[in-house]
ROTIKOL-902398 format. One record per atom (N, C-alpha, C): residue in one letter; atom name; residue number from 1; x, y, z. Coordinates in Angstrom, 2 decimals. Last residue first. Layout:
+-----+------+-----+---------+---------+---------+
| res | atom |   n |       u |       v |       w |
+-----+------+-----+---------+---------+---------+
|   a |   CA | NUM |       X |       Y |       Z |
...
+-----+------+-----+---------+---------+---------+
***
This chain:
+-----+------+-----+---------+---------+---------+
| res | atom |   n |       u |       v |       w |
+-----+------+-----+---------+---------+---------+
|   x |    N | 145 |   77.84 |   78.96 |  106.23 |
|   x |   CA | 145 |   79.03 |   79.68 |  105.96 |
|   x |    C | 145 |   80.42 |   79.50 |  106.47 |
|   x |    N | 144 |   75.21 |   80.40 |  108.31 |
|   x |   CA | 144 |   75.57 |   79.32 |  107.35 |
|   x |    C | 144 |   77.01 |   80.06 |  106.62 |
|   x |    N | 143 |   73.76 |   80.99 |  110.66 |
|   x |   CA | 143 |   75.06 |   81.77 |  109.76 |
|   x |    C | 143 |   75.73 |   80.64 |  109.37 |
|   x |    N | 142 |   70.75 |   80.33 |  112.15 |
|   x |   CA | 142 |   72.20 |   79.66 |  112.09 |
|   x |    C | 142 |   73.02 |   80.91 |  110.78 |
|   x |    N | 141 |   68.21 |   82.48 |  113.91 |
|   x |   CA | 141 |   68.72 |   81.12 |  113.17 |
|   x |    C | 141 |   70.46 |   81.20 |  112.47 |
|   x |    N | 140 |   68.30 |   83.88 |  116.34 |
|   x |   CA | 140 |   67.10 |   83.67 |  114.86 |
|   x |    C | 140 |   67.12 |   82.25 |  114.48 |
|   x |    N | 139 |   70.42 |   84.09 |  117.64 |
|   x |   CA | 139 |   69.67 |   83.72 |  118.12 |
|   x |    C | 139 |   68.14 |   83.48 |  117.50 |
|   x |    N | 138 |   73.97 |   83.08 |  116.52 |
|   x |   CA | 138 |   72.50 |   84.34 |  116.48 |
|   x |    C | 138 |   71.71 |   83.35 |  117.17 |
|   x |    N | 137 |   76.59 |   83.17 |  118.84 |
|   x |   CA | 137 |   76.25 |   83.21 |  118.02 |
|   x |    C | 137 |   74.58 |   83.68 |  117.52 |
|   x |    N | 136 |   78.84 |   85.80 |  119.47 |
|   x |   CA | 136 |   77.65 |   85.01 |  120.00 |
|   x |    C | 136 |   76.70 |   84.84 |  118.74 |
|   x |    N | 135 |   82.07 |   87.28 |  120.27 |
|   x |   CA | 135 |   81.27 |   86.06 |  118.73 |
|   x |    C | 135 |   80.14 |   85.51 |  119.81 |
|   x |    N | 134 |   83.01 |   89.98 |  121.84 |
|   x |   CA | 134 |   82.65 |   88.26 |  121.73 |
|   x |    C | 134 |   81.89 |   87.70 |  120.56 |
|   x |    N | 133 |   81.96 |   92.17 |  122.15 |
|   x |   CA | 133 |   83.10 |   92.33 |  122.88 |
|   x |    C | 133 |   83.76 |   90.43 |  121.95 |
|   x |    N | 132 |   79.37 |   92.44 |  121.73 |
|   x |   CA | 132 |   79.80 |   93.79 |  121.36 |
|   x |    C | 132 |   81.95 |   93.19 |  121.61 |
|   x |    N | 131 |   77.96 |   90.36 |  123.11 |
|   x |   CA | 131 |   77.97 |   90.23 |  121.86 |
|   x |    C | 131 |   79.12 |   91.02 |  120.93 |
|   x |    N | 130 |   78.92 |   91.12 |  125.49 |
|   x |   CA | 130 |   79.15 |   90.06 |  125.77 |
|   x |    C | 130 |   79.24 |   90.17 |  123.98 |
|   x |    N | 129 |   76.48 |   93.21 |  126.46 |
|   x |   CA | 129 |   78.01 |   93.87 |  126.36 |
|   x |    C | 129 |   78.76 |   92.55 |  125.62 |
|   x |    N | 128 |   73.84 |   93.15 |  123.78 |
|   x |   CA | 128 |   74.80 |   92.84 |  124.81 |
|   x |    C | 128 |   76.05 |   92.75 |  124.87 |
|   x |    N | 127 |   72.48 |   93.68 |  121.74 |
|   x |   CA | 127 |   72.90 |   94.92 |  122.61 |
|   x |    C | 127 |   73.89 |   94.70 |  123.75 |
|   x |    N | 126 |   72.17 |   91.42 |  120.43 |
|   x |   CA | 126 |   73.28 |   92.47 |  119.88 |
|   x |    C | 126 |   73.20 |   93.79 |  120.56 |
|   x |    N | 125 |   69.39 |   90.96 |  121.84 |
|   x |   CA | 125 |   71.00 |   90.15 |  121.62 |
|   x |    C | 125 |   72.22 |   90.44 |  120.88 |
|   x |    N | 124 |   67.93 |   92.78 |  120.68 |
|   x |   CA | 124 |   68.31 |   92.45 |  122.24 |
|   x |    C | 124 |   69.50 |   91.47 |  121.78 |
|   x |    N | 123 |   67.50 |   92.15 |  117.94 |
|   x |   CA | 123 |   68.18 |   93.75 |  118.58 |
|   x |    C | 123 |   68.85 |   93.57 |  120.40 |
|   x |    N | 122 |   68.17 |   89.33 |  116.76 |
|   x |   CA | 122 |   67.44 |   90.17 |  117.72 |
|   x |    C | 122 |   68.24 |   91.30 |  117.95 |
|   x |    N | 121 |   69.53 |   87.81 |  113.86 |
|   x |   CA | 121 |   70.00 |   88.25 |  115.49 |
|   x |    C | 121 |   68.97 |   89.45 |  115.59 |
|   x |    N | 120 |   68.73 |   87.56 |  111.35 |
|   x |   CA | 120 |   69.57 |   86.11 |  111.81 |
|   x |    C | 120 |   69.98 |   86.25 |  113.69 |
|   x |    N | 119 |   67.62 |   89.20 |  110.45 |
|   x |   CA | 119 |   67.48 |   87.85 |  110.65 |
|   x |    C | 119 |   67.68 |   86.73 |  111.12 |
|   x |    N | 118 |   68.91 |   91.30 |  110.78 |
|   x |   CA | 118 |   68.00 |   90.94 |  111.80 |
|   x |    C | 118 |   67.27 |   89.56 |  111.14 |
|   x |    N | 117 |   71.11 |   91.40 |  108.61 |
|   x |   CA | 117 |   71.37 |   91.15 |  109.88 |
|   x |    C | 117 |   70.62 |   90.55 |  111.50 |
|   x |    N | 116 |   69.58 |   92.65 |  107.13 |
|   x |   CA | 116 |   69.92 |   91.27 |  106.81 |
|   x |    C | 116 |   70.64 |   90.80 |  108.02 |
|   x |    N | 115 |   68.46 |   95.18 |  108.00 |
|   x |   CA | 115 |   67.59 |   94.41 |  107.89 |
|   x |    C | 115 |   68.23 |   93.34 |  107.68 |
|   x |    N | 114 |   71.36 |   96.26 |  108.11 |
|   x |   CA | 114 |   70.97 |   95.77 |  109.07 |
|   x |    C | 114 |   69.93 |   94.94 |  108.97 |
|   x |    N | 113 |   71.81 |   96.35 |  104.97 |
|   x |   CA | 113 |   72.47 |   95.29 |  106.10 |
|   x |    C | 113 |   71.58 |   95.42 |  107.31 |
|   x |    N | 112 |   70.66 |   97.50 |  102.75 |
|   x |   CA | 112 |   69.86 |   96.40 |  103.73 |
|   x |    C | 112 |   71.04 |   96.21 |  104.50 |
|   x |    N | 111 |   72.92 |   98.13 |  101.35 |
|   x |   CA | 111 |   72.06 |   99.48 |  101.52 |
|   x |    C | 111 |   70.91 |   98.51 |  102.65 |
|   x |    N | 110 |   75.06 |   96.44 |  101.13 |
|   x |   CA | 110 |   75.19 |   97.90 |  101.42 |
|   x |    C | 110 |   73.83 |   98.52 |  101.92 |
|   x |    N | 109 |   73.70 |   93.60 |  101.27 |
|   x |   CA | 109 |   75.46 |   94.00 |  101.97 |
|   x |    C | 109 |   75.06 |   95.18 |  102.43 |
|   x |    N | 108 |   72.04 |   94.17 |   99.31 |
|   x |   CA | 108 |   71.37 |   93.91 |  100.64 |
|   x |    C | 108 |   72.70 |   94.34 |  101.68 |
|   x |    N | 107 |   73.23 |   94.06 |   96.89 |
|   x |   CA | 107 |   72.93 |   95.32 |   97.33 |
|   x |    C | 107 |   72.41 |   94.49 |   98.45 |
|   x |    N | 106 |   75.14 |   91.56 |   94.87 |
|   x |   CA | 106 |   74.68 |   91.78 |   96.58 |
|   x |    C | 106 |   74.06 |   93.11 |   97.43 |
|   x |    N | 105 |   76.22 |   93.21 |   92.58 |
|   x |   CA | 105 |   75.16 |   91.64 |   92.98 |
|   x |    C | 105 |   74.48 |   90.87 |   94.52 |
|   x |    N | 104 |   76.84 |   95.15 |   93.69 |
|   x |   CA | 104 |   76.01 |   95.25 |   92.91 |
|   x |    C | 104 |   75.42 |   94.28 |   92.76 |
|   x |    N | 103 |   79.39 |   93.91 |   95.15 |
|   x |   CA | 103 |   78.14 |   95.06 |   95.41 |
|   x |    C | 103 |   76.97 |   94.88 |   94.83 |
|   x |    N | 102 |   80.73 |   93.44 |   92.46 |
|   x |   CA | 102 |   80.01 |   92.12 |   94.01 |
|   x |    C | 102 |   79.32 |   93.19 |   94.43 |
|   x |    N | 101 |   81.43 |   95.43 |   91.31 |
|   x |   CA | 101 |   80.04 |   94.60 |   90.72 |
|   x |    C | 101 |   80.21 |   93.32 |   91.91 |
|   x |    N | 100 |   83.23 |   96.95 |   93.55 |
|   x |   CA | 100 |   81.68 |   96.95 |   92.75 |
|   x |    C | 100 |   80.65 |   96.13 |   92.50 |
|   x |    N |  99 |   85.40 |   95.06 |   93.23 |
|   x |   CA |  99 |   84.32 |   95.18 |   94.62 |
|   x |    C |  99 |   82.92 |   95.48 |   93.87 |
|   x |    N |  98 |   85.72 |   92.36 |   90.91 |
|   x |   CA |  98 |   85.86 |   93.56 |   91.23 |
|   x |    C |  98 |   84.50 |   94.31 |   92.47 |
|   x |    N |  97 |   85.06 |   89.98 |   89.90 |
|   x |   CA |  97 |   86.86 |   90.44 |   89.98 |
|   x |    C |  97 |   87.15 |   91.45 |   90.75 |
|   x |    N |  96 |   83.40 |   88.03 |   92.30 |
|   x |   CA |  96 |   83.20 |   89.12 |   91.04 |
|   x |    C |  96 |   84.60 |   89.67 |   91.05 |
|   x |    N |  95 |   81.27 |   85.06 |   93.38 |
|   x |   CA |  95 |   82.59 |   85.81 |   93.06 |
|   x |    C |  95 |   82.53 |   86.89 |   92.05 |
|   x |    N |  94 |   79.63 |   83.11 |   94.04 |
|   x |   CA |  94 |   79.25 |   84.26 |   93.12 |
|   x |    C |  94 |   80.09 |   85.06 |   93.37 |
|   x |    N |  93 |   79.04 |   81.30 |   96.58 |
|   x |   CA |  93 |   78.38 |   81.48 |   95.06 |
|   x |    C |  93 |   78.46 |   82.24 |   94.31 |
|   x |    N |  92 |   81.52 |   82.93 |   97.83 |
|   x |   CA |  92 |   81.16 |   81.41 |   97.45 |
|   x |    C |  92 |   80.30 |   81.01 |   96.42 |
|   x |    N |  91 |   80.12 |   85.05 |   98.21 |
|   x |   CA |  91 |   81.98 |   85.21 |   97.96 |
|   x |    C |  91 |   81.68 |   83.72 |   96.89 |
|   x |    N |  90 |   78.06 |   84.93 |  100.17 |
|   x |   CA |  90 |   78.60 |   85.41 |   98.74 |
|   x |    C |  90 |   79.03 |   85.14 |   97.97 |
|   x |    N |  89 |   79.23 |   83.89 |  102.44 |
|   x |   CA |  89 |   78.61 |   83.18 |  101.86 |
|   x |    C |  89 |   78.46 |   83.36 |  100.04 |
|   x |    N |  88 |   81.49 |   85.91 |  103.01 |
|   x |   CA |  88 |   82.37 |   84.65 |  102.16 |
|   x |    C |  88 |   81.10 |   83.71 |  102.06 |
|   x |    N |  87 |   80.04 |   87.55 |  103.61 |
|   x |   CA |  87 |   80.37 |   88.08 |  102.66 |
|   x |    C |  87 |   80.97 |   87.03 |  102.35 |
|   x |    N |  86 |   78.21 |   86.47 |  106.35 |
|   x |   CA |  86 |   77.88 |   86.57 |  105.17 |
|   x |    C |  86 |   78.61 |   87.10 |  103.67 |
|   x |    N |  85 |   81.06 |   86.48 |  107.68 |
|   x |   CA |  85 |   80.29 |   85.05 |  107.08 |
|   x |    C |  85 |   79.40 |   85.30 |  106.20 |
|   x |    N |  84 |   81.69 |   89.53 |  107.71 |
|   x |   CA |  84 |   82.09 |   88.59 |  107.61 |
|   x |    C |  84 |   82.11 |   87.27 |  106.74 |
|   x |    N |  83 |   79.19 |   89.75 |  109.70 |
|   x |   CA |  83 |   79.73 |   90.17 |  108.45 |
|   x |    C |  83 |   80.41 |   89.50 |  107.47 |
|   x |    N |  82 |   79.95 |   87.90 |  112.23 |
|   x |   CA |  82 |   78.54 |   87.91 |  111.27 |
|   x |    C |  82 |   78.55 |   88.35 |  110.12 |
|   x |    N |  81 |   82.17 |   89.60 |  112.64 |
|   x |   CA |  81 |   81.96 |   88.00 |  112.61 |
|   x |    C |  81 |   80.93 |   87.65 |  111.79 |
|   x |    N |  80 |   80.66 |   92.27 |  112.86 |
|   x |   CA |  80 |   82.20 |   92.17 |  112.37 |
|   x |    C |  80 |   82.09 |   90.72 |  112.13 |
|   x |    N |  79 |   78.63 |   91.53 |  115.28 |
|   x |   CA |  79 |   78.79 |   91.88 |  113.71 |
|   x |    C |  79 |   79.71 |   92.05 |  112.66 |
|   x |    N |  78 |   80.59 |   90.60 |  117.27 |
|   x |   CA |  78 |   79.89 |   89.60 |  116.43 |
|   x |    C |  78 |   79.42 |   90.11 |  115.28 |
|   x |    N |  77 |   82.09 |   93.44 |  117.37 |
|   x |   CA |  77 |   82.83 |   91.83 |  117.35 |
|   x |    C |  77 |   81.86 |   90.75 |  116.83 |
|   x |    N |  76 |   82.31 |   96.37 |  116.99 |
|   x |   CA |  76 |   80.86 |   95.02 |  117.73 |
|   x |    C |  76 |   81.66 |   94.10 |  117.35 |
|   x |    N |  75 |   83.03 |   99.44 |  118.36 |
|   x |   CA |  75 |   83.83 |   98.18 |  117.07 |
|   x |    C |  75 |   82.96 |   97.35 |  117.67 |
|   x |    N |  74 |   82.61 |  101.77 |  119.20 |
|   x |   CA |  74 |   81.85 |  101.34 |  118.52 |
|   x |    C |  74 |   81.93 |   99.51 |  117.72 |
|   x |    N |  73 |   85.59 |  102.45 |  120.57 |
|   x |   CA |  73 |   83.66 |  101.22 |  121.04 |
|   x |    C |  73 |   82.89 |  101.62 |  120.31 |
|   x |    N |  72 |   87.30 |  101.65 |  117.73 |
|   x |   CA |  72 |   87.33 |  102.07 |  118.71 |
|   x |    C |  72 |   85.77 |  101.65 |  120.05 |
|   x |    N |  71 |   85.34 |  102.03 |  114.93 |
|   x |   CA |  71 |   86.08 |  101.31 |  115.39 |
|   x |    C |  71 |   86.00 |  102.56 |  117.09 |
|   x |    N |  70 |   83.88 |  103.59 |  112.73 |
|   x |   CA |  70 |   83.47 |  102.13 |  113.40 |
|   x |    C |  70 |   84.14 |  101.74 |  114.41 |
|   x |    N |  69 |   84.84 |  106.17 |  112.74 |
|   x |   CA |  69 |   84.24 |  105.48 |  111.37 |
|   x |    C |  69 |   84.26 |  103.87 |  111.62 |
|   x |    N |  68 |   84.76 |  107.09 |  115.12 |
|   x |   CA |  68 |   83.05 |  107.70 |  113.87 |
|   x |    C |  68 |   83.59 |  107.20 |  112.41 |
|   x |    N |  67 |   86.59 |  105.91 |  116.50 |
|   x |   CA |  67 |   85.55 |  105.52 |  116.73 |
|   x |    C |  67 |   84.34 |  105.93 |  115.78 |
|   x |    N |  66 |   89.37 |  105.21 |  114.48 |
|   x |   CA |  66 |   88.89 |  106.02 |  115.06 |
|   x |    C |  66 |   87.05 |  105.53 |  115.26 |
|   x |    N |  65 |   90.57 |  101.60 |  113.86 |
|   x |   CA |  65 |   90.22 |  103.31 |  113.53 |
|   x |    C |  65 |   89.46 |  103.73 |  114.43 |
|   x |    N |  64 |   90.96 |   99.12 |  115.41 |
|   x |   CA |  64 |   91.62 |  100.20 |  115.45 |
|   x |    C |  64 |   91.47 |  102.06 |  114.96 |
|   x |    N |  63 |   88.88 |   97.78 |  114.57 |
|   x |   CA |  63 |   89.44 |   97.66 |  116.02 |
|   x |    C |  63 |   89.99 |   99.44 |  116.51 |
|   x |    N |  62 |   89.65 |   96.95 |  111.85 |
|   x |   CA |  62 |   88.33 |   97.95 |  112.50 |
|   x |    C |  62 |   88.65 |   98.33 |  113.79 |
|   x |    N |  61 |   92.35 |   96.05 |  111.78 |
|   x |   CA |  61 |   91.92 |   96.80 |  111.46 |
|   x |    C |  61 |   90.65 |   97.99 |  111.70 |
|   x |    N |  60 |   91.58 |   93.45 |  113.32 |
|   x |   CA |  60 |   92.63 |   94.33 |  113.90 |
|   x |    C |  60 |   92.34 |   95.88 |  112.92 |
|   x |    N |  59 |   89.38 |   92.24 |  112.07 |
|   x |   CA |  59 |   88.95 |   92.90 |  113.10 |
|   x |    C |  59 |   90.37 |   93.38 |  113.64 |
|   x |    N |  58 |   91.31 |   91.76 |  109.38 |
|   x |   CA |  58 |   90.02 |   92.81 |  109.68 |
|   x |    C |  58 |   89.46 |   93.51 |  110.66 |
|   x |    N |  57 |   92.64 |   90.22 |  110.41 |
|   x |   CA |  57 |   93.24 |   90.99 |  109.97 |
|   x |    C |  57 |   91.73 |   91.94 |  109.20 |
|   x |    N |  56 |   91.29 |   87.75 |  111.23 |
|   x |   CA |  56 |   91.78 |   88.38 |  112.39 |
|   x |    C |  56 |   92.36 |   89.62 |  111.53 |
|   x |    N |  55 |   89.35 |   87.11 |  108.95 |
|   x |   CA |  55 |   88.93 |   87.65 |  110.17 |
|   x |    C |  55 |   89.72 |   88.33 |  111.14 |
|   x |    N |  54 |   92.30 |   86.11 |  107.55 |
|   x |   CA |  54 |   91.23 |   87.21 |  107.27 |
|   x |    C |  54 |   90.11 |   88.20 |  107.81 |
|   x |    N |  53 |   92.84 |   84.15 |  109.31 |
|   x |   CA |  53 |   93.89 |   85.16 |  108.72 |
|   x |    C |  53 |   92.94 |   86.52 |  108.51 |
|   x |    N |  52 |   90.78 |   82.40 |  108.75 |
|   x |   CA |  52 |   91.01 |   82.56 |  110.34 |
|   x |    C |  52 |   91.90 |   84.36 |  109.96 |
|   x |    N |  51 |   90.07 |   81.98 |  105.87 |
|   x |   CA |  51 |   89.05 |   82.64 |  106.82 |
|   x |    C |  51 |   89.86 |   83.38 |  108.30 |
|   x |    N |  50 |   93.49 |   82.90 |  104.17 |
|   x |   CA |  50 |   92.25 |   81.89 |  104.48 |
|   x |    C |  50 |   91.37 |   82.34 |  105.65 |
|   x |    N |  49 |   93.11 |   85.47 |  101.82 |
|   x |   CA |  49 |   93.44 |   85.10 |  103.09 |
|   x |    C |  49 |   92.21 |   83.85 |  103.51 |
|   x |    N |  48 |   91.68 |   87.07 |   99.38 |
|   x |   CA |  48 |   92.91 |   86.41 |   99.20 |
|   x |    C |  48 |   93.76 |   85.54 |  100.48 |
|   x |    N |  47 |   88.97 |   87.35 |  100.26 |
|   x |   CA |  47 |   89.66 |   86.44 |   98.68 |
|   x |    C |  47 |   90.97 |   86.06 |   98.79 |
|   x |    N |  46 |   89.18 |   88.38 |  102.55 |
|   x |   CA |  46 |   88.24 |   87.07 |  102.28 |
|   x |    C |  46 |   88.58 |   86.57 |  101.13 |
|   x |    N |  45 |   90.19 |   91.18 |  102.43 |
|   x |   CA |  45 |   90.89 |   90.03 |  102.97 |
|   x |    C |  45 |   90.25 |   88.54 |  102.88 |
|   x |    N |  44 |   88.38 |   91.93 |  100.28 |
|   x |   CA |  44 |   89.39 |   91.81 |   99.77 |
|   x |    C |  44 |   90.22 |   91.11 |  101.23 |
|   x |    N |  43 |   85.77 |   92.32 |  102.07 |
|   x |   CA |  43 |   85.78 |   91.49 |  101.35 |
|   x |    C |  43 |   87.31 |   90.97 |  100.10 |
|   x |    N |  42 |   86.75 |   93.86 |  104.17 |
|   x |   CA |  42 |   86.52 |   92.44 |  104.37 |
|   x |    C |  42 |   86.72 |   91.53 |  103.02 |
|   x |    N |  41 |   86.67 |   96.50 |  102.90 |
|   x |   CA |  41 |   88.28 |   95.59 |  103.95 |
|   x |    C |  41 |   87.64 |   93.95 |  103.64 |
|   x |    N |  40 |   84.19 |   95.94 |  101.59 |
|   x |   CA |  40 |   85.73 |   96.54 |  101.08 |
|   x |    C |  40 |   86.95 |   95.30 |  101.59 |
|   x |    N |  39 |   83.06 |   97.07 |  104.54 |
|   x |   CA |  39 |   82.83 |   95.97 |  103.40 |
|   x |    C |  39 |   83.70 |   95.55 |  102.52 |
|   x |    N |  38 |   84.18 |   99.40 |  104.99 |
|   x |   CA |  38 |   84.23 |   98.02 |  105.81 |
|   x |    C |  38 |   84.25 |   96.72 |  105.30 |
|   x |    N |  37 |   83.38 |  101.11 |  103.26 |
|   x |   CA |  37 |   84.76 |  101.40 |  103.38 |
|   x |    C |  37 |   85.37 |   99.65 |  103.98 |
|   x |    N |  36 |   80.66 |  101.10 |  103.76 |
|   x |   CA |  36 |   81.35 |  100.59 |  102.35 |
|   x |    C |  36 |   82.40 |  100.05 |  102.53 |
|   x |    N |  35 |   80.40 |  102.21 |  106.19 |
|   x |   CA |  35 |   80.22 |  100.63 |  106.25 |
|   x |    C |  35 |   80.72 |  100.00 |  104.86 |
|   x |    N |  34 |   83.49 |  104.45 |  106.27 |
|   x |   CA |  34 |   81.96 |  104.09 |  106.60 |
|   x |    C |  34 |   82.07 |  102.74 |  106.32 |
|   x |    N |  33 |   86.32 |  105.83 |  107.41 |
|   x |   CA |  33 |   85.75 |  104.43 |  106.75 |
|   x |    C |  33 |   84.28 |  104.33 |  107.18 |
|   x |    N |  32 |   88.37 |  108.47 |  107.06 |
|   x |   CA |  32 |   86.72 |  108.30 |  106.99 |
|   x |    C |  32 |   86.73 |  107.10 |  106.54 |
|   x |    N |  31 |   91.46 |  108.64 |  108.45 |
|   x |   CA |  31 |   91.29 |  108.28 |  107.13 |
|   x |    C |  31 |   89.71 |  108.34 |  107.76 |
|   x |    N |  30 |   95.12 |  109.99 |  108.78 |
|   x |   CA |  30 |   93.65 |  109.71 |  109.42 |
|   x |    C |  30 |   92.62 |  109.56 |  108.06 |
|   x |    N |  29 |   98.30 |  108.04 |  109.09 |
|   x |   CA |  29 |   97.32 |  109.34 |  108.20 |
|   x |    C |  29 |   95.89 |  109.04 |  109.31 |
|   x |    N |  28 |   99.66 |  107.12 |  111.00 |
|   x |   CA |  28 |  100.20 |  108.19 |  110.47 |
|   x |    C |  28 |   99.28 |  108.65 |  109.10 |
|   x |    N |  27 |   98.50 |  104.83 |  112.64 |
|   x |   CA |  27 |   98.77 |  106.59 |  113.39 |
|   x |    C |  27 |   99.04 |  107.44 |  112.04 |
|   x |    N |  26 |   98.85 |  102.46 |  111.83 |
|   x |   CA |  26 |  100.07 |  102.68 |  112.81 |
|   x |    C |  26 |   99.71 |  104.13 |  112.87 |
|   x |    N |  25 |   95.64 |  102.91 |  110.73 |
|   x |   CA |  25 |   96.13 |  101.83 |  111.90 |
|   x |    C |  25 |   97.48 |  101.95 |  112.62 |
|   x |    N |  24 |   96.76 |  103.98 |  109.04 |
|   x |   CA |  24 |   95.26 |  104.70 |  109.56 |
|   x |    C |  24 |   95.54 |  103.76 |  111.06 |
|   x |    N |  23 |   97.73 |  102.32 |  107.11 |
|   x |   CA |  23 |   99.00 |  104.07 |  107.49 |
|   x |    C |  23 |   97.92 |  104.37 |  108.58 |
|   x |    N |  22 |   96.12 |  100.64 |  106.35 |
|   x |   CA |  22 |   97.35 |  100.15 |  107.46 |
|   x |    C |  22 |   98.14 |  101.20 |  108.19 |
|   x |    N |  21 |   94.50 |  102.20 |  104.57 |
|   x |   CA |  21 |   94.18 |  101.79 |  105.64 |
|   x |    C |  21 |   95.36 |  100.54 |  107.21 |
|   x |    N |  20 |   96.65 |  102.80 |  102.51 |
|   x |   CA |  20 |   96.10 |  103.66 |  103.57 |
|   x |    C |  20 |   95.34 |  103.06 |  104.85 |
|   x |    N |  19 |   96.76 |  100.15 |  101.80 |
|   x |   CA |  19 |   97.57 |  100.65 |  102.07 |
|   x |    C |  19 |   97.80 |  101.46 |  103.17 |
|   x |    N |  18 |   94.45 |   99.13 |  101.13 |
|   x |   CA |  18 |   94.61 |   98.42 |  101.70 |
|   x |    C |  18 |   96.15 |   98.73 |  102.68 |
|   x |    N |  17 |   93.95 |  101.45 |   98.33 |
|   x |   CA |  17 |   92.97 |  101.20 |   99.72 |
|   x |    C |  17 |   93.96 |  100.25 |  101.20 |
|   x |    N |  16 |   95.92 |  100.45 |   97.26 |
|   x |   CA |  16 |   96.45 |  101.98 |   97.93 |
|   x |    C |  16 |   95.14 |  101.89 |   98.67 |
|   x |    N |  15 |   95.34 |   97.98 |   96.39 |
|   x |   CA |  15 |   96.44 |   98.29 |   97.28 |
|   x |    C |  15 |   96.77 |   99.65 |   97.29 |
|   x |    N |  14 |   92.68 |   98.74 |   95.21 |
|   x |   CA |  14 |   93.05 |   97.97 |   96.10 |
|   x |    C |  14 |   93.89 |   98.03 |   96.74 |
|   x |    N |  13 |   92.47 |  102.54 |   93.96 |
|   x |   CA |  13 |   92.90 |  100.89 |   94.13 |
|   x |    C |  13 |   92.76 |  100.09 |   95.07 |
|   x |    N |  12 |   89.31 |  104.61 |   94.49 |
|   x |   CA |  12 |   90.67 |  103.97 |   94.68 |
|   x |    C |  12 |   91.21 |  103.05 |   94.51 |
|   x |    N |  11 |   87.02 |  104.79 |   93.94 |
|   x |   CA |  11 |   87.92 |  104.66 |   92.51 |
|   x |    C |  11 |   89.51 |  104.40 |   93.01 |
|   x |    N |  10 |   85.42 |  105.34 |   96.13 |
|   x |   CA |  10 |   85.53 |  103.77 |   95.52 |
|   x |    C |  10 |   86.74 |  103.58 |   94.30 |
|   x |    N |   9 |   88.16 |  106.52 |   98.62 |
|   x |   CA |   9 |   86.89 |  106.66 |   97.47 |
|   x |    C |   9 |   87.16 |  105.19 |   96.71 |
|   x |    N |   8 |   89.15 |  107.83 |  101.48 |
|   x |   CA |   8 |   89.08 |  107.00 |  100.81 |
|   x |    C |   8 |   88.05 |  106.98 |   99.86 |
|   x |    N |   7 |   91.42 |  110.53 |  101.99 |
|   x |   CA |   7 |   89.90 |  110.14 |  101.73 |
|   x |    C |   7 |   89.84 |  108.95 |  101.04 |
|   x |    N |   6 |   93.33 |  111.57 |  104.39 |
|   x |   CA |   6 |   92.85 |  110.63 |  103.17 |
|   x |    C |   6 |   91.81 |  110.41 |  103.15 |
|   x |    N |   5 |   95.02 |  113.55 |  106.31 |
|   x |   CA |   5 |   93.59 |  113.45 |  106.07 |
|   x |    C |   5 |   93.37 |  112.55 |  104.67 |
|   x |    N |   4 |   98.02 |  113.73 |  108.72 |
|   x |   CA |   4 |   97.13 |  114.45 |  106.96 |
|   x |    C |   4 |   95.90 |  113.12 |  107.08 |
|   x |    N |   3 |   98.05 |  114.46 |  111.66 |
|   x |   CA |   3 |   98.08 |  113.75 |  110.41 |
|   x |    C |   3 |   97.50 |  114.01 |  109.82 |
|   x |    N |   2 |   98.74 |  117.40 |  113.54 |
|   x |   CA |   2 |   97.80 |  116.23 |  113.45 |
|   x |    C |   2 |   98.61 |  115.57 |  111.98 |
|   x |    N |   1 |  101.14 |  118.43 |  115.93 |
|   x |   CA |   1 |  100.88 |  118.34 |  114.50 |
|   x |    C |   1 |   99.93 |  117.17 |  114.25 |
+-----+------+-----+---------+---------+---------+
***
């Protein structure tokens, strides 16, 4: 018998997002998290968890879903890290009650990330097994944060 199927959508709550995505992690629903879906996680464990808490209860989360919606080897550990730091650089100047409108004041997050990403890290240095597995830090310049 497979597990029922949740869809996560932006109109969902916080704690029935934060919900499902724990039911997605012990096995018992299966759930689609794209990079929104990611963003999301992060940025609601970053408000209410101090950094160390927050990082580790994200990357247990990504870690864990199914590999076509990040996780599993696809899961990168320094981008996850790198992520991350840029969303509590954000976070920091410019807080919003609500995911959306932080979105919205940050479109580079969603629709640029990788271009914001290559700033700060080479394609070659995020191909490595070491980066994918490990926090390295960038090789551009510094992740302030």
């Amino acid at each position: 018998m497979t597990n029922p199927q949740v869809k996560i959508t932006p109109a969902m709550p916080d704690e029935e997002f934060l919900r499902t995505l724990v039911q997605a992690v012990a096995g018992e629903v299966e759930v689609e998290c794209d990079h929104t879906c990611h963003l999301r996680l992060a940025w609601l464990n970053l408000r209410s968890k101090p950094w160390p808490i927050a990082l580790a209860d994200t990357c247990e989360v990504l870690k864990a879903l199914p590999e076509h919606s990040g996780g599993g080897k696809a899961y990168h550990h320094t981008l996850t890290v790198a992520s991350l730091r840029l969303i509590l650089q954000r976070i920091k100047h410019h807080d919003n009650d609500d995911f959306e409108s932080f979105l919205a004041a940050y479109p580079e997050l969603r629709a640029d990330f990788r271009q914001l990403i290559k700033n700060y890290y080479s394609d070659e240095h995020l191909e490595r097994r070491s980066a994918r597995v490990a926090f390295v830090s960038p090789d551009k310049r510094a992740l302030d944060g």
